[in-house]
MARMI-544330 format. One record per residue (C-alpha): z, y, x; residue in one letter; residue number from 1. Coordinates in Angstrom, 3 decimals, padded with zeros to 6 digits. Each point is the difference from the previous one (the first is absolute). Layout:
<rs>
{{Z,Y,X},'A',NUM}
...
</rs>
This chain:
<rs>
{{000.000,000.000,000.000},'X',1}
{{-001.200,003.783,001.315},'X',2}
{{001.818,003.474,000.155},'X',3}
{{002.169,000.727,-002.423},'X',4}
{{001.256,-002.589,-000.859},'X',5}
{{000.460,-001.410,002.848},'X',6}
{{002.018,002.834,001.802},'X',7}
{{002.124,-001.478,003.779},'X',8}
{{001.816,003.525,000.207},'X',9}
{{002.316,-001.134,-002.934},'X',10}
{{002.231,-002.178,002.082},'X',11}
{{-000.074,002.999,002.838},'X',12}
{{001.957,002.459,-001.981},'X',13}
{{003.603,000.004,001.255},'X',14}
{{001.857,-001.651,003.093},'X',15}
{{001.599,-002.361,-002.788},'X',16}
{{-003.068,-001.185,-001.487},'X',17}
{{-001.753,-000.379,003.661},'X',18}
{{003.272,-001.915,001.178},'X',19}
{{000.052,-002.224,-002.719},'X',20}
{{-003.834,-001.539,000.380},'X',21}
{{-000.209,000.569,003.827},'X',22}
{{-001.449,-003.272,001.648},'X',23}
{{001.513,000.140,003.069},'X',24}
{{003.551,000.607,001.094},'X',25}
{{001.379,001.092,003.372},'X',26}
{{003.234,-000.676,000.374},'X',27}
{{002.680,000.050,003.293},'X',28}
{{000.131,-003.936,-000.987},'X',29}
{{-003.268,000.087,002.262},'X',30}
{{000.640,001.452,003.048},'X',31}
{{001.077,-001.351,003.962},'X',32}
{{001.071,002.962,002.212},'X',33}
{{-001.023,-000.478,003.309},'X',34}
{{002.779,000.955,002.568},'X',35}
{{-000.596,000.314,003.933},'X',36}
{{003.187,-001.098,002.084},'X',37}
{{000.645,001.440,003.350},'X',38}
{{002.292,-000.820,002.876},'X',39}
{{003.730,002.143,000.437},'X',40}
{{002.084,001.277,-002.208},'X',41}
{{-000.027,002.796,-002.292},'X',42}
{{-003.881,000.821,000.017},'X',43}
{{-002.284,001.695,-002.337},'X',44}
{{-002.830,000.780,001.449},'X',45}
{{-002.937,001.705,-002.261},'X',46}
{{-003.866,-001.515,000.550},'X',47}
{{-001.697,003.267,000.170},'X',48}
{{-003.346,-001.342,-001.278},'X',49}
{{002.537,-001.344,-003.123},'X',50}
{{002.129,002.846,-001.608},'X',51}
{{002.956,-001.449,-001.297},'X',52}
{{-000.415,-003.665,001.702},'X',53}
{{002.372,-000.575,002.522},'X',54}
{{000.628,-002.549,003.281},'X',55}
{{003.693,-000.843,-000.254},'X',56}
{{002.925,-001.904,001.520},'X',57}
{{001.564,-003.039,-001.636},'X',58}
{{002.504,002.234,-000.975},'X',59}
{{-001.806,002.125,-001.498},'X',60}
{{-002.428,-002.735,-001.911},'X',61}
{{002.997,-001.187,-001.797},'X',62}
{{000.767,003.634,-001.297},'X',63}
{{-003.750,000.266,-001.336},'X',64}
{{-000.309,-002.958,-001.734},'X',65}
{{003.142,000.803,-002.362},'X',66}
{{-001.439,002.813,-000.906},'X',67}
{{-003.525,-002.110,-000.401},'X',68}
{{002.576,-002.652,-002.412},'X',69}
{{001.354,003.072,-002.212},'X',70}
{{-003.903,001.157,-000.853},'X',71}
{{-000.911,-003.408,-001.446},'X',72}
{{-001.720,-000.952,002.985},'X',73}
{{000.023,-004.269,000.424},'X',74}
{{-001.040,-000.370,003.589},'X',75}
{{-000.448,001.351,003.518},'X',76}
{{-002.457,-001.192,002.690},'X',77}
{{001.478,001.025,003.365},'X',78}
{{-002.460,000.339,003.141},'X',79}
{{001.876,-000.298,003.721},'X',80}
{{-000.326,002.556,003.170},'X',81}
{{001.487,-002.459,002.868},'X',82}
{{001.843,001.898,002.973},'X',83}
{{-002.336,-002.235,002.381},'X',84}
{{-003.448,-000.937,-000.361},'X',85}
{{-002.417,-002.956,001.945},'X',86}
{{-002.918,-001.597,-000.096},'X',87}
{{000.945,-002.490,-002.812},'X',88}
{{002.409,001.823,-002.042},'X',89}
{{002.736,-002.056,000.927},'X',90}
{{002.607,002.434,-001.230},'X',91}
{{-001.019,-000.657,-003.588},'X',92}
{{002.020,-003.780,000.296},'X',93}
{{003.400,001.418,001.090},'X',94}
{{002.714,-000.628,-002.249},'X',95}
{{001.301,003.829,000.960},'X',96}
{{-003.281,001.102,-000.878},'X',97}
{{-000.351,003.544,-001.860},'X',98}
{{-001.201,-001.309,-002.949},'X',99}
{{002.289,-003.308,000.010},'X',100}
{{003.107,002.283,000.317},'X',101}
{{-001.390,002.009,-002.909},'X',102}
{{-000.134,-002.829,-002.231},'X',103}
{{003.935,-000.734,000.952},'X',104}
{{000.121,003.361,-000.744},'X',105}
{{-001.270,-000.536,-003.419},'X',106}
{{002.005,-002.800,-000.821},'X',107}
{{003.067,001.448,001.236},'X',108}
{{-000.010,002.883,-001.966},'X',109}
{{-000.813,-002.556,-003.311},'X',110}
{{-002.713,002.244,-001.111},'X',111}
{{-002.016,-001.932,-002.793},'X',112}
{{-003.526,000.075,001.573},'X',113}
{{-002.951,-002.407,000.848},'X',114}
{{000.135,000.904,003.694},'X',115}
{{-003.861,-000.842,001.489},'X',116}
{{-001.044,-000.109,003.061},'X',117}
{{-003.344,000.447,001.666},'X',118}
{{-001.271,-002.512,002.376},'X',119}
{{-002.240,001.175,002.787},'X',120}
{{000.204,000.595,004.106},'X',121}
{{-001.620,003.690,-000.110},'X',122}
{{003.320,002.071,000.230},'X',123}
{{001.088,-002.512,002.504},'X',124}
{{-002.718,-000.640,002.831},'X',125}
{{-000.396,002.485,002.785},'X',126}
{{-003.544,000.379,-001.144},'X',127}
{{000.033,000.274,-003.881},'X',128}
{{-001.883,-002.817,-001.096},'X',129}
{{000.794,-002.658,-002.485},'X',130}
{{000.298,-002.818,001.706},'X',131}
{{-000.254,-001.564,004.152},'X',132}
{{-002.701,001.475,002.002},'X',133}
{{-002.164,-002.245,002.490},'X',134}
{{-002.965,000.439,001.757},'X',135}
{{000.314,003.378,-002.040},'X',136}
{{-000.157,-001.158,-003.281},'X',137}
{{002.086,-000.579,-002.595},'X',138}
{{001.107,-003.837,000.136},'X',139}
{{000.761,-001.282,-003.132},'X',140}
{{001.411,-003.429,-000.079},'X',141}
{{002.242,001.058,003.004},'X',142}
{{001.544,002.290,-001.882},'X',143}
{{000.600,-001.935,-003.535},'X',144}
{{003.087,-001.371,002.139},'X',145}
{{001.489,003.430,000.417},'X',146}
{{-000.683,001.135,-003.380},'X',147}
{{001.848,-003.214,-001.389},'X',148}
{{002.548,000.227,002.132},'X',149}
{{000.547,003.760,-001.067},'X',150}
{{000.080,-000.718,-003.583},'X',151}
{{002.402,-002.651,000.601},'X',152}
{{002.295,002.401,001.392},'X',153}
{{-000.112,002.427,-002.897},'X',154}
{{000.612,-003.090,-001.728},'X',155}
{{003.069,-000.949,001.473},'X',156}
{{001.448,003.801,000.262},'X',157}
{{-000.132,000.293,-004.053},'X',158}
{{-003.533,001.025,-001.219},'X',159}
{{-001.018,-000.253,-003.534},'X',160}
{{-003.796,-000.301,000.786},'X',161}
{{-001.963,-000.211,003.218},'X',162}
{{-003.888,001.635,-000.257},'X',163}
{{-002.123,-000.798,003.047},'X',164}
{{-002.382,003.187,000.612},'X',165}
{{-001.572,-001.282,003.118},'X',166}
{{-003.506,-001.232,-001.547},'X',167}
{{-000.089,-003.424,002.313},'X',168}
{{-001.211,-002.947,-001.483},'X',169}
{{002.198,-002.676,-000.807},'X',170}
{{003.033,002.092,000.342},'X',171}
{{001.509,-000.554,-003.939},'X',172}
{{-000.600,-004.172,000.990},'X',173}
{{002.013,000.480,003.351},'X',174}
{{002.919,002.068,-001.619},'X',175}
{{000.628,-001.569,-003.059},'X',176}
{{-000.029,-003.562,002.473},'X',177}
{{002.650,001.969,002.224},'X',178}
{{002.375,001.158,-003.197},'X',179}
{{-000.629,-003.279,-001.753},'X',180}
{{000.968,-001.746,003.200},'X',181}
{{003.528,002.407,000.221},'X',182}
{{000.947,-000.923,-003.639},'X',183}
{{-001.267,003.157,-001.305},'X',184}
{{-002.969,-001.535,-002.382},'X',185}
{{001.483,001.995,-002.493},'X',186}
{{-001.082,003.584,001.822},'X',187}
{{-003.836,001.520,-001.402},'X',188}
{{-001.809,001.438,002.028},'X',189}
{{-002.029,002.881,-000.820},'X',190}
{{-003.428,000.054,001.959},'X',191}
{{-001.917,003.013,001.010},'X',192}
{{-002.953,-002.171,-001.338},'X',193}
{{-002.519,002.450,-000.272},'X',194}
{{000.520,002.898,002.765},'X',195}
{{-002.480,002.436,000.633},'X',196}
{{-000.854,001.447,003.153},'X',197}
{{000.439,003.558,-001.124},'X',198}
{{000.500,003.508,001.374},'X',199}
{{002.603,000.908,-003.045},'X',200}
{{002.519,-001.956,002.753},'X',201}
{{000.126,003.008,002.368},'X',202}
{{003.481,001.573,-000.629},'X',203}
{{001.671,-004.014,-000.471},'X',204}
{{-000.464,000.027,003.245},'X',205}
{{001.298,002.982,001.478},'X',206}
{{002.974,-001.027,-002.267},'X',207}
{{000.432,-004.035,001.859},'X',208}
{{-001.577,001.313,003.336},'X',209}
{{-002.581,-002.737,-000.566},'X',210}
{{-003.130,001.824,000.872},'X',211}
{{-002.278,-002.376,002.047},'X',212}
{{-000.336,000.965,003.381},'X',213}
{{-003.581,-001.071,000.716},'X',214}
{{-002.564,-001.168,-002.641},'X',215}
{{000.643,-000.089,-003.957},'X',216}
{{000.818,-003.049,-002.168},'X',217}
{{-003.516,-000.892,-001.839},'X',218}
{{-000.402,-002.835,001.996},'X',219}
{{002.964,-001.428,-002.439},'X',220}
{{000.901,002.106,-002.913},'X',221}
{{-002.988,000.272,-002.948},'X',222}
{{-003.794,001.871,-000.162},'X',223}
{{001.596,003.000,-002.438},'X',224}
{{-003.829,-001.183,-001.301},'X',225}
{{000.678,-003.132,-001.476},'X',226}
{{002.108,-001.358,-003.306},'X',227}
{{-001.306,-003.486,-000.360},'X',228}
{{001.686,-000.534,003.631},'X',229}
{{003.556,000.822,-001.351},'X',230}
{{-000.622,-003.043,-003.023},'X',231}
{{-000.329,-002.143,002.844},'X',232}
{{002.943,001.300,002.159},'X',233}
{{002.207,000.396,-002.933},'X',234}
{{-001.038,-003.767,-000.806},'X',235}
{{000.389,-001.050,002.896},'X',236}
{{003.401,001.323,000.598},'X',237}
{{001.127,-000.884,-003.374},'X',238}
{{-001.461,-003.869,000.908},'X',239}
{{002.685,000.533,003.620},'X',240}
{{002.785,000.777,-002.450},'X',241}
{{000.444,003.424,-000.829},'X',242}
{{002.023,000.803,-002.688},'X',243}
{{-001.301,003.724,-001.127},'X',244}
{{-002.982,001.553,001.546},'X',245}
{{-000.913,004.010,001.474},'X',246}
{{-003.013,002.081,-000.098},'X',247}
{{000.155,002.522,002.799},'X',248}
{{-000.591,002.985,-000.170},'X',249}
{{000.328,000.868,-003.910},'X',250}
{{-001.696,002.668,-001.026},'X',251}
{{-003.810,-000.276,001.833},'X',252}
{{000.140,-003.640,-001.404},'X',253}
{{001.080,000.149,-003.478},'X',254}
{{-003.085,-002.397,-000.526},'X',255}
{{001.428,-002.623,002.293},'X',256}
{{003.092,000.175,-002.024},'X',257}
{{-001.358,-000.702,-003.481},'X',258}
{{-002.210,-002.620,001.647},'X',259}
{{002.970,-001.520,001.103},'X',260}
{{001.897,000.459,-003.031},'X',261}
{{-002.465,-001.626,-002.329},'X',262}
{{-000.795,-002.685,002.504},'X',263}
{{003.519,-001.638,000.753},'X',264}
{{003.464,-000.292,-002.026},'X',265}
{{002.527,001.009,002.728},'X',266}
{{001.571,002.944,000.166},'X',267}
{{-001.804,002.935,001.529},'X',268}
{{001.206,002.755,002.560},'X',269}
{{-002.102,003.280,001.138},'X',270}
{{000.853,002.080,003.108},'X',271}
{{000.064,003.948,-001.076},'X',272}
{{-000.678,000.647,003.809},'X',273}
{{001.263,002.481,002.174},'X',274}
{{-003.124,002.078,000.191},'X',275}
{{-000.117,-000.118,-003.910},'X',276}
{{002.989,001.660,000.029},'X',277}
{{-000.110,002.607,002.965},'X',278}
{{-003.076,001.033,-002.110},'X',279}
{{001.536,000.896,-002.933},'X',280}
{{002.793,001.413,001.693},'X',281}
{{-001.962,002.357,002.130},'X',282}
{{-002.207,001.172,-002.704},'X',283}
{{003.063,000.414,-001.977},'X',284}
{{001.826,002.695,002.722},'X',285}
{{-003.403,001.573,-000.173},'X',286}
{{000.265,000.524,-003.275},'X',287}
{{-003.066,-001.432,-001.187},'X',288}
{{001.457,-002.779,-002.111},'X',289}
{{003.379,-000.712,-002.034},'X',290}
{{001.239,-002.913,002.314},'X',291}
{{002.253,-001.449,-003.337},'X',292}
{{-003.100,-000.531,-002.317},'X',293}
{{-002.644,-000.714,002.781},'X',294}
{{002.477,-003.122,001.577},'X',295}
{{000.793,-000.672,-003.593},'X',296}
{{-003.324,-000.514,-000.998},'X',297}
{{-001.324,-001.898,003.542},'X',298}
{{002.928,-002.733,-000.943},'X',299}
{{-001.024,-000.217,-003.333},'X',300}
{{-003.580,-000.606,001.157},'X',301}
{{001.293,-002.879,002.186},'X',302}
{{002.443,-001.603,-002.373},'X',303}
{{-003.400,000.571,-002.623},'X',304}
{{-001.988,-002.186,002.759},'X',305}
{{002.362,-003.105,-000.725},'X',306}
{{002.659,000.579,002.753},'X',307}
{{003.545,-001.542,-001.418},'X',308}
{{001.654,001.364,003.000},'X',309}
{{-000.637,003.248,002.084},'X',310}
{{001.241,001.039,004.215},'X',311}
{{-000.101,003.880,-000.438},'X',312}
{{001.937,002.755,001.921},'X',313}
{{000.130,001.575,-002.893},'X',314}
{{002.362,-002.323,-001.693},'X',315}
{{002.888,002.171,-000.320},'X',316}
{{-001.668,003.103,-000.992},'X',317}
{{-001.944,-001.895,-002.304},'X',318}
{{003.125,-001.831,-001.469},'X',319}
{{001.637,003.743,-000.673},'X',320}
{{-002.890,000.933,-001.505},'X',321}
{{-000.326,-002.569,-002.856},'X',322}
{{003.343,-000.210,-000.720},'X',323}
</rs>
């Protein structure tokens, strides 16, 4: 039926009415804060290229995320800055680690949170890659071992969830053998199944000093040109035993994440990177967008593409703002 009787802008007249049919809700239900955890004590360092994102002791972690529990907010993923770094990352295993001490942290202050950590070498080599280097690539069955190994110890320190970010092959199969083989079959894993080689990761890595210090990492994370590719990698993962799956970044590859969605029944995660949201920061202290509705609307958009659960730095502001 045509114009008039057919007329959309009924159901668009008041907040109420647009509330009450709205298709897709955005709630704080949804969102992971990611959290970067330093060495000493007492720190609070600002990333410059991410207003309001911070590097921060142990101490201070446990501060933040009561503050991320009182806004509604279910989980934290916490990334590590080691005092030490080496060729293989080594410092990622210790039981002292940064990030394993945060998780005690956690627990000790009984804060009701699904603590997750990321999986990778990059913060943790001398020379920012992923994984091993020989003969000046990036080895990757040498370095399933460490990345195993690594999760384990998250494991055993307290985490909720352990999400490997690394993009080598196999890497789900050899950490869910490790945990299985540790009694903890009962820990998911969240895979950074479909990771994009993308230049939205610039100020992430100011913020985890993980910038690599010769080359880039196409050789192993995904063509930014191709979605049928991340079917197979989330398949594939999902065939190794992950639990939940990530596309990564969120907003350039919305597509990816409805593929995804539509295409498999476990639960789905985007990654509102850190460029996303240095770019709607910085256009916000310009002045040339309202940061509340523009951030509003890009994790609508995402949770619209099918994501169930969305990493975004602006978690907390975002949680404010819809309550």
């Amino acid at each position: 039926m045509s114009f008039p009787v057919q007329r959309p802008r009924r159901l668009r007249k008041t907040e109420l009415l647009r509330g009450l049919v709205r298709e897709t809700r955005l709630s704080a239900a949804s969102f992971v804060y990611p959290l970067f955890v330093c060495p000493g004590s007492g720190v609070r360092h600002e990333v410059s290229s991410m207003p309001g994102v911070f590097q921060q002791s142990v101490d201070r972690i446990a501060e933040d995320c009561r503050e991320v529990e009182s806004l509604g907010i279910p989980g934290i993923i916490l990334f590590g800055l080691p005092e030490k770094k080496d060729p293989r990352g080594a410092s990622s295993l210790q039981k002292d680690g940064v990030v394993q001490r945060a998780i005690e942290a956690i627990r000790k202050a009984k804060l009701n949170l699904v603590v997750i950590t990321d999986v990778c070498l990059c913060e943790y080599t001398d020379h920012g890659h992923c994984g091993i280097i020989e003969n000046g690539e990036v080895a990757n069955d040498p370095t399933l071992a460490i990345l195993a190994e690594q999760a384990l110890s998250h494991a055993r320190a307290g985490a909720d969830i352990v999400a490997p970010s690394d993009m080598m092959d196999g890497r789900v199969a050899a950490i869910r053998r490790k945990l299985d083989e540790n009694n903890f079959q009962d820990l998911p894993i969240l895979s950074y199944a479909a990771k994009y080689c993308s230049g939205f990761y610039g100020p992430f890595r100011e913020a985890a000093d993980s910038a690599p210090q010769f080359g880039d990492r196409r050789s192993y994370q995904m063509d930014p040109a191709n979605s049928r590719e991340a079917l197979r990698e989330v398949a594939l993962d999902l065939d190794e035993g992950a639990d939940m799956i990530m596309v990564k970044p969120a907003l350039p590859y919305l597509d990816v994440i409805t593929r995804v969605r539509q295409e498999f029944s476990v639960p789905v995660a985007a990654y509102n990177v850190s460029g996303e949201y240095s770019m709607v920061k910085a256009a916000a202290q310009k002045g040339w967008l309202d940061e509340k509705r523009v951030a509003l609307e890009i994790l609508t958009g995402i949770k619209r593409a099918g994501a169930d659960i969305i990493l975004t730095y602006h978690a907390k502001d975002a949680a404010r703002w819809l309550k």
